[in-house]
C-alpha positions in Angstrom: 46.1 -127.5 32.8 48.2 -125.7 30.4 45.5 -124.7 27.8 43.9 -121.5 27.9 40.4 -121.4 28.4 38.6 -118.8 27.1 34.9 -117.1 26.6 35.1 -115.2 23.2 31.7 -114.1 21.4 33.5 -113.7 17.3 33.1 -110.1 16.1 32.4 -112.2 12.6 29.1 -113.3 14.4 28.1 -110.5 15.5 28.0 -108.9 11.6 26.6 -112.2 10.8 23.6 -111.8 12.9 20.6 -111.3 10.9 22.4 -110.7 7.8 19.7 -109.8 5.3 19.0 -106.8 7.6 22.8 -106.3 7.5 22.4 -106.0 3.7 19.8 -103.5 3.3 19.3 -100.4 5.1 15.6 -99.1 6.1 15.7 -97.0 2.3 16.7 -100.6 0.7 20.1 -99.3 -0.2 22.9 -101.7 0.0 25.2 -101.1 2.8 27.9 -99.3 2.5 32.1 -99.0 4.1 30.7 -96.2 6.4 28.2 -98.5 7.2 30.6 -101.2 8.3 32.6 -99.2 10.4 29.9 -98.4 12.2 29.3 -101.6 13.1 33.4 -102.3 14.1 32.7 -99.4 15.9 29.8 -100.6 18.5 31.0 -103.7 18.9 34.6 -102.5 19.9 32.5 -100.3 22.4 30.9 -103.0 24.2 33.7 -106.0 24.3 37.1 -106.0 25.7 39.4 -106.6 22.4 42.2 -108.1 24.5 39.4 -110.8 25.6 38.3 -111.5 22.4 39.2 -113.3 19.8 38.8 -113.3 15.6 38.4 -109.7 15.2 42.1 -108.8 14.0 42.0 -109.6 10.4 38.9 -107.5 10.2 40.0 -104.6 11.1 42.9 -105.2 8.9 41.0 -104.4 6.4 39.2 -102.0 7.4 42.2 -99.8 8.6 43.6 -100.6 4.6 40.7 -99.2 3.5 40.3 -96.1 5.7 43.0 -94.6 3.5 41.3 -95.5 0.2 37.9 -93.8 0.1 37.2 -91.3 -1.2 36.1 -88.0 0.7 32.2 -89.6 0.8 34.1 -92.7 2.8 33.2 -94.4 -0.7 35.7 -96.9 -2.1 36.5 -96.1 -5.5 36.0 -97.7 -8.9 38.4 -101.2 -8.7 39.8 -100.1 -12.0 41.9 -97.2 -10.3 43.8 -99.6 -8.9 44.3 -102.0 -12.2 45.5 -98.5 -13.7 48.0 -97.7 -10.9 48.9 -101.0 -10.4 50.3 -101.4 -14.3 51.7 -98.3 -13.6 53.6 -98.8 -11.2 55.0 -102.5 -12.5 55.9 -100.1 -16.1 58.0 -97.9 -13.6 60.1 -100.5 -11.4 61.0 -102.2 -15.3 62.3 -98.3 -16.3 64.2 -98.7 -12.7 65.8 -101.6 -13.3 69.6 -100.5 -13.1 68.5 -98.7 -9.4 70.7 -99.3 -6.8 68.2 -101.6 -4.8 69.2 -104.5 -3.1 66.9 -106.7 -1.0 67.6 -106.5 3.1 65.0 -109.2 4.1 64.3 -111.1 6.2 65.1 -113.6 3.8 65.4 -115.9 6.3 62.9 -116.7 9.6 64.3 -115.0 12.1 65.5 -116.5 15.3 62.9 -116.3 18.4 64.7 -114.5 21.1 65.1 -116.0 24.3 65.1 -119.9 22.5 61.2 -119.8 21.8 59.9 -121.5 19.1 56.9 -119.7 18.0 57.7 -117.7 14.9 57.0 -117.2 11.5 57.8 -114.8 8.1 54.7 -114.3 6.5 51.2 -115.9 5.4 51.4 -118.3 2.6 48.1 -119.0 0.8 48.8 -121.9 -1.5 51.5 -124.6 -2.8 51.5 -126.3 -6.3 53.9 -128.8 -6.8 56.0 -130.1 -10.2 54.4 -133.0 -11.9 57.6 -135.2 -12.0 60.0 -133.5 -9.6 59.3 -133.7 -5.7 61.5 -131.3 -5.2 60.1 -128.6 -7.7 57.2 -126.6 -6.6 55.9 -123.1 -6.3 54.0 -120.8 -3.6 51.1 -118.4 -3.8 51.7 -115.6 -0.7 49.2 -113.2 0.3 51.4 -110.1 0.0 54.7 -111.4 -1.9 53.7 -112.8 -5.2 54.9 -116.2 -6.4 58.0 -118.3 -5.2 59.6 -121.1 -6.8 62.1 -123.7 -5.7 63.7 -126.3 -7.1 66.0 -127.9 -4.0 63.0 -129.0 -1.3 62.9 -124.9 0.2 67.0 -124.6 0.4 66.0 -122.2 -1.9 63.8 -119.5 -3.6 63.3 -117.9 -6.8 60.9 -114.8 -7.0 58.3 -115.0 -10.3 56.6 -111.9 -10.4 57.8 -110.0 -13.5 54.6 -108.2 -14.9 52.3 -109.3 -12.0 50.6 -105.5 -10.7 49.8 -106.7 -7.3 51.5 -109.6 -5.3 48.4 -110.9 -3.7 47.8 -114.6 -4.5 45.5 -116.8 -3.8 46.4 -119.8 -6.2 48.8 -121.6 -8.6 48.1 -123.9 -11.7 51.0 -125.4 -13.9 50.6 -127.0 -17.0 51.3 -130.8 -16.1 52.7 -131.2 -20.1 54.4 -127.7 -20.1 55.8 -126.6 -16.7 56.4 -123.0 -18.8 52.7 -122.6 -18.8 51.2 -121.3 -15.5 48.2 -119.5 -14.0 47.7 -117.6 -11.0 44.6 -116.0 -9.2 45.4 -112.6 -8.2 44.1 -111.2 -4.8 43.7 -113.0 -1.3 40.9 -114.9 -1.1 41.0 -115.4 3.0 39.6 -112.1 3.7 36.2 -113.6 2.7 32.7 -111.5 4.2 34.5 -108.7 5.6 33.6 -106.1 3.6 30.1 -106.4 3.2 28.4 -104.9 0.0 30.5 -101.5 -0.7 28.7 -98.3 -2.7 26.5 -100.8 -4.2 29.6 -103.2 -5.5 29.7 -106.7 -4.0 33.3 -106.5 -2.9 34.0 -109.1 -0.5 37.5 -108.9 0.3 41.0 -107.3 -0.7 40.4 -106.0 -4.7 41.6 -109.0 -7.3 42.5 -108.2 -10.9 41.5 -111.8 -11.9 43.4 -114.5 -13.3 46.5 -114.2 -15.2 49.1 -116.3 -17.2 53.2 -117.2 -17.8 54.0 -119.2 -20.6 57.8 -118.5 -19.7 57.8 -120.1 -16.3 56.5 -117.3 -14.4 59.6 -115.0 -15.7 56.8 -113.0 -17.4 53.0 -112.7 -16.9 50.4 -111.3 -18.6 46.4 -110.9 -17.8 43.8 -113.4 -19.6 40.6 -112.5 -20.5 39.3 -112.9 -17.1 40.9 -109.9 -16.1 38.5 -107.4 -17.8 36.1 -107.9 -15.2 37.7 -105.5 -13.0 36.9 -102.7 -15.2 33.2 -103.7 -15.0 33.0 -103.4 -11.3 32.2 -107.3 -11.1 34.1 -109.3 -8.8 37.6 -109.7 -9.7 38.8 -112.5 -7.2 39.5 -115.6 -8.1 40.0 -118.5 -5.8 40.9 -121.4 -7.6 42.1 -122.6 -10.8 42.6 -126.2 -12.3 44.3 -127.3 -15.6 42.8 -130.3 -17.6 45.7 -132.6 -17.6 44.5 -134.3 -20.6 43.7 -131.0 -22.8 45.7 -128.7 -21.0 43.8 -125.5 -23.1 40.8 -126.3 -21.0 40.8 -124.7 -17.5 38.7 -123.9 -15.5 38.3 -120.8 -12.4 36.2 -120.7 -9.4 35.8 -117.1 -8.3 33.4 -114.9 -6.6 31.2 -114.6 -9.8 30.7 -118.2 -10.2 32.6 -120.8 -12.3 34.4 -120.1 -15.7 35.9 -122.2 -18.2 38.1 -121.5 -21.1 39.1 -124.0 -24.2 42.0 -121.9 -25.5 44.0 -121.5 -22.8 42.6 -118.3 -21.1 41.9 -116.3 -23.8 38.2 -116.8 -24.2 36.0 -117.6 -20.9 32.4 -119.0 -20.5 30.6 -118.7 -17.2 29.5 -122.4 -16.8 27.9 -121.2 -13.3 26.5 -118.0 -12.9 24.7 -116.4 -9.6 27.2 -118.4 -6.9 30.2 -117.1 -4.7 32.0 -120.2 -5.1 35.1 -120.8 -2.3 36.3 -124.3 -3.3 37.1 -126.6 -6.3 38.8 -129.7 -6.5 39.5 -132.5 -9.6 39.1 -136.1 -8.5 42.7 -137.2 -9.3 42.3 -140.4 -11.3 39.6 -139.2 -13.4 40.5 -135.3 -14.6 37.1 -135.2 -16.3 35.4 -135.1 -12.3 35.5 -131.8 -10.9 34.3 -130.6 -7.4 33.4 -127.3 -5.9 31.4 -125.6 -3.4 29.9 -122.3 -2.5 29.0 -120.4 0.3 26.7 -118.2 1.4 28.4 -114.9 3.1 26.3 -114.5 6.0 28.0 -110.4 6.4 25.8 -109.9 2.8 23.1 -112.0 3.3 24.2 -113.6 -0.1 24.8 -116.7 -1.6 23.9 -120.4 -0.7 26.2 -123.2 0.8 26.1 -126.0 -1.8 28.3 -128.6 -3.5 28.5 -129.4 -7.3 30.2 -132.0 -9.1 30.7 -131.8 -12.7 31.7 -134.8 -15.2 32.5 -133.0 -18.2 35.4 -130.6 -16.7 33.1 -128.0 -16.1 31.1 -128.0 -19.1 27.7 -128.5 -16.8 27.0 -128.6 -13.5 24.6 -131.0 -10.5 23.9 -129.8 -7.2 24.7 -132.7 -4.8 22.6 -133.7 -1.6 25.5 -132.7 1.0 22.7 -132.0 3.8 24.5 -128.9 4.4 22.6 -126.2 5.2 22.7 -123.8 2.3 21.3 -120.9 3.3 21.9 -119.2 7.2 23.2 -121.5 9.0 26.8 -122.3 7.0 29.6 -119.3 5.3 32.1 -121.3 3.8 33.3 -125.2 2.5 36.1 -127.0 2.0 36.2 -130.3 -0.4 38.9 -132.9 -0.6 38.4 -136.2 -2.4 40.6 -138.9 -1.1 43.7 -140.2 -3.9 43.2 -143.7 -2.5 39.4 -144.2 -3.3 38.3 -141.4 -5.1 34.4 -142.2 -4.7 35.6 -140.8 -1.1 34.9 -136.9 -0.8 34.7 -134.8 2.1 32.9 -131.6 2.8 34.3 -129.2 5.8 31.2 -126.6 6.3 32.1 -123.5 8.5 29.5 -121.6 10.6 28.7 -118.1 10.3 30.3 -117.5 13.7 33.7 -119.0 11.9 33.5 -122.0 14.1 32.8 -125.6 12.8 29.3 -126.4 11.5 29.8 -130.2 10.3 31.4 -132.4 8.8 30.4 -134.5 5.7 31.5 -138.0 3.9 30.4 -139.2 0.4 31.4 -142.8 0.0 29.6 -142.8 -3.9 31.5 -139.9 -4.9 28.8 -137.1 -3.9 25.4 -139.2 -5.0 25.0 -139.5 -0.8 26.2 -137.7 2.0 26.6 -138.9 5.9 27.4 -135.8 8.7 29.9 -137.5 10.3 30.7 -134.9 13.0 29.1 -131.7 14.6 31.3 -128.5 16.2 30.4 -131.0 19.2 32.5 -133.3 18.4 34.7 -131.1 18.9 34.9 -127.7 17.2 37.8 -128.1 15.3 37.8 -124.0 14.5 38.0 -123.5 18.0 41.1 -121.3 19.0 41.9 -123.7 21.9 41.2 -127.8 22.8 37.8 -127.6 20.4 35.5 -127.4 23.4 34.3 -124.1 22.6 32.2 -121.8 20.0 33.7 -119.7 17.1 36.4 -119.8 15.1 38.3 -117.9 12.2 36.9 -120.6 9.2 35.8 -117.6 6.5 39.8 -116.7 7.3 41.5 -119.9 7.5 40.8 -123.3 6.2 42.5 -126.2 4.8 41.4 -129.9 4.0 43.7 -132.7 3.0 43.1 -136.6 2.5 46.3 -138.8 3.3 47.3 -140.6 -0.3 47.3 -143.8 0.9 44.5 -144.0 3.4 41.0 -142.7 3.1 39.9 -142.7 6.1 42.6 -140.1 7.8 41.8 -136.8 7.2 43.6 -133.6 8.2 42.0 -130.3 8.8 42.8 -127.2 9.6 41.4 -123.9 10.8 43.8 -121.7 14.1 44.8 -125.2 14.8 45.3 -128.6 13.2 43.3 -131.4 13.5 43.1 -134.9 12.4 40.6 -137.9 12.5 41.4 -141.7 11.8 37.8 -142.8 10.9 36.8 -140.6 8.4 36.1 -137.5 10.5 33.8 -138.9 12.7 36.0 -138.7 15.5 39.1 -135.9 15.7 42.4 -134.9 17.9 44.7 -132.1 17.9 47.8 -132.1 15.7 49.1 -129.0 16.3 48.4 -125.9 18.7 49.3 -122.2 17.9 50.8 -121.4 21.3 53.9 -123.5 22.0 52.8 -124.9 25.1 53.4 -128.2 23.7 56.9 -128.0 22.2 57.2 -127.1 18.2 54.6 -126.8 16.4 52.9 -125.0 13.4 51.9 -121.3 13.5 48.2 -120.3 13.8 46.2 -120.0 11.1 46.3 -122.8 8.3 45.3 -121.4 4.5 45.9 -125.3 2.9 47.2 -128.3 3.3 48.5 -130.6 0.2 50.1 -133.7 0.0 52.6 -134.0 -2.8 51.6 -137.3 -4.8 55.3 -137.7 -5.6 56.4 -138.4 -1.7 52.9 -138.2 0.1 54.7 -135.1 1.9 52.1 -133.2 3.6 52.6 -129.4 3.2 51.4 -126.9 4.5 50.7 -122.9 4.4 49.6 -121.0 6.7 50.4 -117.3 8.6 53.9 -118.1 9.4 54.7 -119.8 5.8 55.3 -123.2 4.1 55.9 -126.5 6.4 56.3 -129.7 5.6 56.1 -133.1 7.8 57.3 -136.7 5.7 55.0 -138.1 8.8 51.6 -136.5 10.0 50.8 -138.0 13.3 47.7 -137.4 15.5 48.3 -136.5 18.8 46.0 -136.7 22.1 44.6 -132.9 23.5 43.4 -135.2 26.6 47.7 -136.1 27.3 48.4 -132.2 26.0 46.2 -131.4 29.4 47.0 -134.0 32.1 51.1 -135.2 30.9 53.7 -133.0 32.2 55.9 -131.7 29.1 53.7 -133.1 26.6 54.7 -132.8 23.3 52.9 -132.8 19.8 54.4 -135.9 17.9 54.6 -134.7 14.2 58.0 -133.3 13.3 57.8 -130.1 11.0 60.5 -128.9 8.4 60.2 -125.2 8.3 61.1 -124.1 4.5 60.0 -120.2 4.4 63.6 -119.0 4.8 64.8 -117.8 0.9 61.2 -115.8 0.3 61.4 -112.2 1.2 57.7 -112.0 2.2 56.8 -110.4 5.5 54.4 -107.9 5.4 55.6 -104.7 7.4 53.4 -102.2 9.3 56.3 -100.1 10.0 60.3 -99.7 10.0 62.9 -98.3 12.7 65.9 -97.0 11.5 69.1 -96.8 14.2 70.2 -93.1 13.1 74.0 -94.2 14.2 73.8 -97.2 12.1 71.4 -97.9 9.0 72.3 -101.8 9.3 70.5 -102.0 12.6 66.7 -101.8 11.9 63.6 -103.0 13.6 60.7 -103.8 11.9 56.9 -104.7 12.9 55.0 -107.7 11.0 51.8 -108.7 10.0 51.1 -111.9 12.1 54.6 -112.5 13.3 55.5 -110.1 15.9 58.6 -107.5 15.6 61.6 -108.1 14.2 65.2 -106.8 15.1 68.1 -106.7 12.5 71.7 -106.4 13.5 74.8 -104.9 11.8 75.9 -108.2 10.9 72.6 -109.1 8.6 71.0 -111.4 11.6 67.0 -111.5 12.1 65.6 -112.2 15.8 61.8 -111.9 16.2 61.8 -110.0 19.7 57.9 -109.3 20.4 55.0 -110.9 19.4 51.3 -110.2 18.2 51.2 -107.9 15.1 54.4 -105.8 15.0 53.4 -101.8 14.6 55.1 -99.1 15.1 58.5 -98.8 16.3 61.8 -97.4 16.8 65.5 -98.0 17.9 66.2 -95.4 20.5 69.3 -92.9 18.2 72.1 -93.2 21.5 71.8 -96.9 21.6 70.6 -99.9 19.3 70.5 -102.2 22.3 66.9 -100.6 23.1 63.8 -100.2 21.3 60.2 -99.7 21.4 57.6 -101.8 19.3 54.3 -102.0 19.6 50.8 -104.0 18.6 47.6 -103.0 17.4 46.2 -100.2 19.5 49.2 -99.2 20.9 50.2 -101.6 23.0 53.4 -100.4 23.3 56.3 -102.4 24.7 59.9 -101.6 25.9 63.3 -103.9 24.8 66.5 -104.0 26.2 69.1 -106.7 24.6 71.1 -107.6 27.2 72.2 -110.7 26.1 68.8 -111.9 25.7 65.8 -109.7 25.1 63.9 -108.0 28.1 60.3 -106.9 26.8 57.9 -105.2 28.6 55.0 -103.5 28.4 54.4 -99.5 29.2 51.9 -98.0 28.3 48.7 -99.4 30.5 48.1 -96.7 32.1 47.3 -94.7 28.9 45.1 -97.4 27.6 42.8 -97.9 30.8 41.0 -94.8 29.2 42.2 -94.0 25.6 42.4 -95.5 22.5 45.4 -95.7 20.3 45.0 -96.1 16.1 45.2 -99.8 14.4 49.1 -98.7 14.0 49.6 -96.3 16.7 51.9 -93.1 15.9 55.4 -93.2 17.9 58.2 -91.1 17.9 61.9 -90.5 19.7 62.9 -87.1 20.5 66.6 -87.0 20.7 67.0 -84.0 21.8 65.7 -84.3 25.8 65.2 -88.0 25.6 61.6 -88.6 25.2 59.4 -91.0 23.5 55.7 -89.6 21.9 53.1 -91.7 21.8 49.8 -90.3 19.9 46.6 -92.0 21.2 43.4 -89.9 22.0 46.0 -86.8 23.3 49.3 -86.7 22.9 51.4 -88.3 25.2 55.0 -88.1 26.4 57.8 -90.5 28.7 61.7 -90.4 29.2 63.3 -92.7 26.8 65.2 -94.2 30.0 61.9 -94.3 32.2 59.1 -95.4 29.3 56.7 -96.6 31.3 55.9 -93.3 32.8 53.2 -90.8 30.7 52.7 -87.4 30.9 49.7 -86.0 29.0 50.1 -83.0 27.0 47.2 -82.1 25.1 43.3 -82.1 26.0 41.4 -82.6 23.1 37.5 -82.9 22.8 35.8 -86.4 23.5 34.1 -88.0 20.7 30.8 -88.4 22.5 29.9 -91.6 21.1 33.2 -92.5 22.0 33.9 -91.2 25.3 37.3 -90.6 24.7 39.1 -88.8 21.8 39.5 -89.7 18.1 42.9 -91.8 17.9 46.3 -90.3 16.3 47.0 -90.6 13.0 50.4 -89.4 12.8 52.5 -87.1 14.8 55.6 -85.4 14.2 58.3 -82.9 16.0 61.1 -80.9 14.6 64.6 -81.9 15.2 65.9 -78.5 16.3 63.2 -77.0 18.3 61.6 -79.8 20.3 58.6 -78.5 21.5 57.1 -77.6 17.8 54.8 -80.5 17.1 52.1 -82.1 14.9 49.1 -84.3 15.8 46.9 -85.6 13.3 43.7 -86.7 14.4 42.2 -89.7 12.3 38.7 -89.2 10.3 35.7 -91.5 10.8 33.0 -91.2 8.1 30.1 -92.9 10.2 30.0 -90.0 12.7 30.6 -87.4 10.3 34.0 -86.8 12.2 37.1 -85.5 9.8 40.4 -85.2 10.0 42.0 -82.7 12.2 45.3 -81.1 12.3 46.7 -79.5 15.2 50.0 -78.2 16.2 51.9 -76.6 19.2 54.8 -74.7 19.4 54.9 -74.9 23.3 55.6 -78.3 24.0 52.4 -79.0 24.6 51.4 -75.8 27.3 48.9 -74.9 24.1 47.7 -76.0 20.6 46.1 -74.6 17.7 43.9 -75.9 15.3 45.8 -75.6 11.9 43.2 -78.1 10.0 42.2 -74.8 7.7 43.6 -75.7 4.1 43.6 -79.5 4.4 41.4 -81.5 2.9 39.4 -82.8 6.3 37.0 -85.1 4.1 40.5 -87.6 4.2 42.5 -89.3 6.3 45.8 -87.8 7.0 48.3 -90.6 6.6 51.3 -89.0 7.8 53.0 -85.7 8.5 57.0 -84.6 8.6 58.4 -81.5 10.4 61.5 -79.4 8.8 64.4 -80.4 10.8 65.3 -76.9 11.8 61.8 -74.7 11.3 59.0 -76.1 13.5 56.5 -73.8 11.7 57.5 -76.0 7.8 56.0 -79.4 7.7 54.3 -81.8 5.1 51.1 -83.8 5.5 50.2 -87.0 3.1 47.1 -87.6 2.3 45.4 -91.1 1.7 42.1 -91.1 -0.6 41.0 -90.9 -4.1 40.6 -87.4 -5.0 42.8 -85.6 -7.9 45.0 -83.5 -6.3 45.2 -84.3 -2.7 47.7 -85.7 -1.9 51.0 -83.8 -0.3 50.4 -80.8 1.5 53.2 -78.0 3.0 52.8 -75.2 5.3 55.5 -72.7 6.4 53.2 -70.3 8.3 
């Protein structure tokens, strides 16, 4: 059997697990980001991460948000970042005639070593023209809006006057094609947060929904951005245009359902009082709308429920779904079938992230059958659906074929499909490529274009597109020697330059040569001649190209799993640092660093650590700091740094952690190692130290950056 089996209890359930207590503490104050972290914090102490599964994108997000507290560890007012945000959009317009140019990847890059499992960033939704199948646009979840107007041969970027490039979806105006709408923020990070300094932030901050009238060339907030001021929730999930008034639309966010009759300008919250995750428009009758809510279990908030509206969102019913609303199920997914549009669908997610059930309306939503259980099988399921858990509050996706009600196509890691109306399912895809090509992990929506009935589909790795879904058999996947998955995909991502970078390697004998680590698709290497090869997988951290020769690196994953490349042809990876992580923890991204000077590679975990470049799999230790009791082993590295001209003059930064009362630390040796001092005196401790640079030539000069939300902390120097 090819498949892996695996155990894995979902970090997401554990938060979930008697979520009203979750949501208040003894005093009846709302929980809080320290709070949280705590909680990250014990159940990283009692599981082995690298047997676990669905924790990753959690503490994505609670690693972004280390460096944007305050020095309480309370996130700040949302506004601060409308305000920089703007800012920062006014300054690249005055910067227009910079000499900037665009190095990618603009293309996917190559797996080495002929795999096949790659990918250039997450996509979260596709909208397509309403005349041209070739026309359409993508939403991605750090890279703004994309447009193309040849199939995916190529791209046009849309994000003129857009202040963050976080989207979670698209509208076009079916009459005027000039006219579009777009939810800023990323929706898929639904739950993590839990309540923050008494704000209900549930995710990445949104600034709400704005508007082009120019065809995306220039955008421009609606009044549905004000929000963000008012510390109410500014992320909005979906957003439909009435096809026959195109001023109406209407927005399903996480402060219930708005619609505005003049185009944006003027909004009326039709539903108040529901975190609303889904809404869909029955596509023969605009009038019909669709849309579901979910409770967040990590809050204790919210109900589970679907609606359908008549009137385009004018009023509201509750429909009988049988799903449970409160406890027992996080988030939906709708689709109503093009073929017989009394035929709707309800996809209802756990609070674990795994399947719940499966529901069928054949009277458009008057009743509702369960059709399936996470028994039959779990289609959330990381693996063959035969176990428990699942990433569903991350990634979700539910599509009807056009011309056949009855075949459905789902998606959570994996993809899944079902013949009979979801009362039976079988794997379409798997995330490892045990099985030949396939589709990345992690699907964020599927949508057939009603022009060609092309199913697309967005997910980690990007936008795909099959002209023929098939169902495959998970039973042949594990008895058939060289089984492959039947559907042919037609990557399109190459044109968007979208990855999300942790960190970037510069080869000091060549600036062409770079090496760069990803977000959900591994570590890429770039040659002098422009070419992209993804050479490591996981999430991509930090990393460098060794200065004597750009034919060997060092990348690395989340908690310093650090690995060694050699390009010999083909790319030898291995891993080196084991023996440091049998006992100490490394940061989210893991400081790393090449001394040129003797040869030697840093690593900064609990101590500071040291190997010869040519030997990296060896450590020596050389430092001894205090264990965090709670801990048993050091606070992680933040950043470390060493001076060019006198080697042994370094800088380790040790990271804060508000829920222990533990701050920052700076220390620094001038020794190599032999001793170290405590130069933390003069720094603000109360934040986390993001980073630190050395003079090249005085070992006692160096810089620290501080991340945080407090006037005048920011960039520190010492020369002592």
């Amino acid at each position: 059997m090819k498949r892996l089996i695996s155990s894995t209890v979902l970090l997401f359930g554990i938060l979930a697990i008697n979520g009203q207590e979750l949501r208040h503490s003894a005093n009846g104050e709302s929980i809080n980001y320290v709070e949280m972290q705590e909680r990250m914090r014990s159940y990283e102490s009692s599981h082995d991460l690298e047997k676990e599964k669905g924790w990753k994108w959690i503490k994505r997000w609670e690693q972004h948000y280390a460096t944007r507290t305050n020095a309480r560890g309370e996130l700040v007012d949302p506004a601060v970042f409308l305000r920089e945000a703007e800012k920062q959009v006014s300054l690249s317009r005055a910067a227009d005639d910079a000499d900037w140019l665009p190095v990618g990847p603009n293309v996917v890059p190559t797996p080495a070593n002929g795999g096949v499992f790659h990918g250039i960033s997450r996509i979260n939704c596709v909208t397509f023209h309403p005349t041209d199948e070739n026309t359409y646009w993508i939403g991605a979840s750090q890279g703004g809006i994309w447009k193309t107007t040849d199939n995916g041969s190529s791209w046009t970027p849309l994000n003129d006057g857009l202040p963050i490039l976080r989207i979670s979806d698209i509208a076009v105006d079916p009459s005027n094609t000039n006219v579009m709408y777009a939810c800023l923020g990323d929706f898929e990070y639904n739950g993590v947060a839990l309540n923050l300094d008494d704000r209900k932030r549930h995710t990445h901050y949104g600034l709400g929904l704005y508007k082009s009238t120019d065809g995306g060339q220039n955008w421009s907030p609606t009044g549905l951005t004000v929000f963000q001021e008012d510390l109410d929730y500014s992320l909005m999930r979906r957003v439909l245009i009435n096809p026959d008034n195109t001023s109406e639309v209407v927005v399903a966010g996480f402060e219930g359902l708005w619609k505005s009759t003049d185009g944006g300008v003027n909004w009326t919250n039709v539903m108040a009082g529901q975190l609303m995750c889904d809404l869909d428009a029955d596509p023969d009758n605009p009038e019909v709308l669709y849309a579901a809510s979910t409770y967040v279990s990590t809050l204790g908030e919210g109900t589970a429920r679907v609606y359908k509206s008549t009137d385009f969102g004018d009023s509201w019913e509750t429909l009988p779904s049988g799903i449970p609303s409160i406890g027992e199920v996080d988030r939906i997914e709708l689709a109503v079938a093009p073929s017989n549009t009394s035929i709707v669908y309800a996809l209802a997610v756990d609070i674990y992230g795994g399947m719940h059930s499966f529901h069928r309306s054949d009277n458009g939503g008057t009743t509702w059958t369960q059709v399936s259980d996470m028994f039959s099988p779990n289609i959330l399921n990381w693996y063959g659906g035969s176990g428990s858990g699942g990433q569903g509050s991350y990634d979700l996706a539910l599509a009807v074929d056009p011309e056949d009600a009855m075949r459905v196509f789902a998606g959570g890691i994996n993809a899944w499909g079902s013949d009979d109306g979801g009362m039976t399912w079988d794997g379409v895809s798997y995330w490892i490529d045990y099985y030949g090509p396939s589709l990345h992990a992690d699907q964020h929506q599927f949508k057939f274009n009603p022009l060609n009935n092309r199913l697309y589909v967005a997910n980690d790795g990007g936008i795909i597109y099959t002209d023929d879904v098939q169902i495959g058999s998970w039973a042949d996947a594990d008895s058939e020697p060289n089984y492959n998955w039947p559907t042919e995909w037609v990557d399109v991502s190459s044109g968007m330059q979208i990855t999300s970078f942790y960190r970037v390697g510069v080869f000091a004998g060549n600036g062409e040569y770079l090496l760069c680590g990803s977000q959900d698709n591994g570590t890429f290497y770039k040659n002098n001649l422009g070419e992209w090869t993804k050479i490591m997988g996981g999430d991509g951290m930090d990393c460098l190209i060794y200065p004597g020769d750009q034919d060997q690196v060092i990348g690395s994953s989340q908690y310093g799993n650090l690995m060694h490349g050699q390009n010999f042809g083909f790319w030898d990876v291995s891993q080196i640092a084991w023996s440091i992580q049998d006992f100490e923890a490394g940061e989210w991204t893991t400081p790393i660093y090449y001394e040129p000077t003797e040869d030697k590679i840093y690593a900064g975990y609990g101590n500071l650590w040291v190997a010869d470049a040519d030997s990296p799999s060896f450590w020596d230790q050389l430092s001894d700091f205090d264990v965090v009791p709670e801990w048993s082993y050091p606070a992680p590295a933040s950043a470390i740094a060493g001076c060019k001209d006198d080697p042994s003059s370094i800088y380790f930064a040790r990271r804060l952690w508000h829920s222990l009362d533990l701050e920052s630390e700076m220390w620094v040796t001038f020794d190599g190692g032999n001793s170290w001092e405590d130069v933390t005196s003069g720094l603000p401790a109360s934040l986390y130290f993001t980073d630190v640079v050395v003079d090249n030539v005085h070992g006692t000069m160096a810089w620290v950056t501080c991340g945080g939300f407090e006037d005048g902390m920011k960039v520190f120097q010492t020369t002592a």
